[in-house]
C-alpha positions, 0 to 999 in steps of 0.5 A: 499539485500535491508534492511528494518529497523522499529523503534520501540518507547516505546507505540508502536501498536504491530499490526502495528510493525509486518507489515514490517516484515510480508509483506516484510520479505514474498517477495522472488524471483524466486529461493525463495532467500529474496528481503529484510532483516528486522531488528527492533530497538529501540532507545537505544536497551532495551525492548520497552513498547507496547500500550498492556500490555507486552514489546518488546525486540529488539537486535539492537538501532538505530546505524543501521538507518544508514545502513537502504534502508526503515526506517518504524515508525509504530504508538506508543501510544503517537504519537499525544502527541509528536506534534509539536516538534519532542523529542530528541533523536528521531529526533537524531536517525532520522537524522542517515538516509543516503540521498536517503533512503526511509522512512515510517509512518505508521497511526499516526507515521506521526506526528513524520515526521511531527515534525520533519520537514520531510513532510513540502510541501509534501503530506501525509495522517495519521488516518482521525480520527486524520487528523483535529488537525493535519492540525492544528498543520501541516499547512505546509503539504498537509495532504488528510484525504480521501486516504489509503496512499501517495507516494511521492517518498522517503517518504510514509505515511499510513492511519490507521492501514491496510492501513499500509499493503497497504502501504507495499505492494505497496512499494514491488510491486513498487520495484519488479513489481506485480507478487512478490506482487502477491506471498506475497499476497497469503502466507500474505492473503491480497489483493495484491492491494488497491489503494492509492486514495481509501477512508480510509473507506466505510460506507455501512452494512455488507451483510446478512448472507444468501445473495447469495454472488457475489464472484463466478461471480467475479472469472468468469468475472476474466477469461473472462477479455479479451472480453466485460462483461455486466452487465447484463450477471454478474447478469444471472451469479450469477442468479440475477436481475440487481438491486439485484446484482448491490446493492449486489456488492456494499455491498460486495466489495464497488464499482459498477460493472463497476468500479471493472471490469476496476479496473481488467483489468488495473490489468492485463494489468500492469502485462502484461506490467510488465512480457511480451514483447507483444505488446500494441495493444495485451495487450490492446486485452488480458486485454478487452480494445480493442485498445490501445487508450482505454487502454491508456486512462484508464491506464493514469486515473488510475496510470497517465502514458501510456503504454509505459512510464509505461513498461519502467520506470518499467524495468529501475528501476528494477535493481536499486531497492535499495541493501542496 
């Protein structure tokens, strides 16, 4: 079983501490067996002062970073303040981390990696309220201000607050495929996915209250993915002008209804490729591609890789998902 070790530091947002656990401690397989184990630390293992007016106590320090496959830093109320300079015995409880484990900050818990050294030439992302001073601070780290969260491989880094479940979930959906992230989806409440690339935040105003909602005709268009969709039969079907609904989808789920609806299909064209032996061409049909080549296309401007390539990284890394 793969375990998952948070560290807790003293100032911790106790929201962003219950992610991990939360999201990870959710996913199970088919005999509803845990994929992971979470356990918390701090770095001595005494009560740790929250960002809130209460303390937490943990029953493990950070010996077992050792034993950690994830090491995830939620943000503490003075993670800016510990810039530039990583603080001992921090960067001691950092360096317990064996080679090849994975480890991820969560908002502003970036800073941390960054002074210690551990995003220098890498990609990374924190809070875009905090994203300036640190390029200033940071100027060895390609810090994108605009994106949920960054993955670059062993080491993950959040945007602000639910960007840390994206986060999350993309790491369980990279290390067991989208039906188990599906399933933790549905028992969290959460979207199974939000891209890393999408913006940090949409300025746009809440939808009235009595605007009729566009939600139902997304539930429809769902199950009608294998076929071309118009948007103007999406608009009949929520018994709407065009412009009416163009405007009222946006407002509602922040995109056009062109873009959501090619987001769906390379959805379900990767579940398809993740849980099935079909063929390309059958789950080009099935997701509304039509051919392959159109679903080639849209597959290598969304994740960068072909069907094929994607079918097989993704059944070769499964059994070797980390186990520790």
């Amino acid at each position: 079983m793969h375990r998952v070790v948070v560290l807790a530091l003293d100032g911790v947002y106790p929201f962003e501490l219950g992610i991990p656990v939360r999201i990870f401690g959710s996913a199970t397989d088919s005999r509803g067996a845990p994929l992971y184990e979470v356990l918390t630390c701090g770095i001595d293992g005494r009560p740790v002062r929250s960002s809130a007016d209460f303390a937490i106590a943990v029953e493990h320090g950070h010996e077992i970073i050792e034993t950690a496959g994830t090491l995830v830093i939620p943000p503490f109320g003075c993670g800016p303040v510990v810039a530039p300079q990583c603080p001992e015995p921090v960067a001691g409880a950092l360096s317990r981390l064996r080679p090849g484990a994975r480890i991820v900050s969560i908002c502003t818990a970036s800073y941390l990696l960054a002074a210690a050294g551990l995003l220098d030439g890498r990609p990374a992302t924190t809070h875009w309220a905090e994203a300036e001073r640190f390029k200033r601070l940071f100027p060895g780290v390609d810090v994108n201000a605009d994106v949920l969260f960054v993955d670059d491989g062993d080491v993950l880094t959040s945007a602000g607050v639910a960007a840390g479940i994206d986060l999350c979930m993309h790491i369980v959906r990279r290390d067991h495929g989208s039906e188990v992230a599906n399933q933790v989806a549905r028992r969290c409440v959460v979207p199974p996915w939000r891209e890393g690339g999408q913006a940090q935040f949409i300025e746009r105003p809440v939808p009235e209250p009595d605007a009729a909602a566009t939600s139902a005709t997304r539930a429809w268009a769902l199950g009608e993915l294998h076929r071309p969709i118009t948007l103007a039969e999406m608009a009949r079907h929520a018994r709407m002008s065009v412009r009416t609904f163009s405007r009222r989808f946006r407002d509602e789920v922040g995109m056009t209804p062109g873009q959501w609806l090619a987001r769906q299909r390379v959805d379900l064209a990767r579940r398809l490729l993740e849980t099935t032996d079909l063929p390309v061409d059958r789950i080009a049909e099935q997701a509304g591609f039509g051919t392959s080549a159109s679903l080639r296309q849209h597959l290598v401007a969304s994740i960068g890789v072909p069907p094929s390539a994607y079918r097989h990284t993704f059944r070769a890394a499964r059994p070797h998902a980390p186990a520790h």
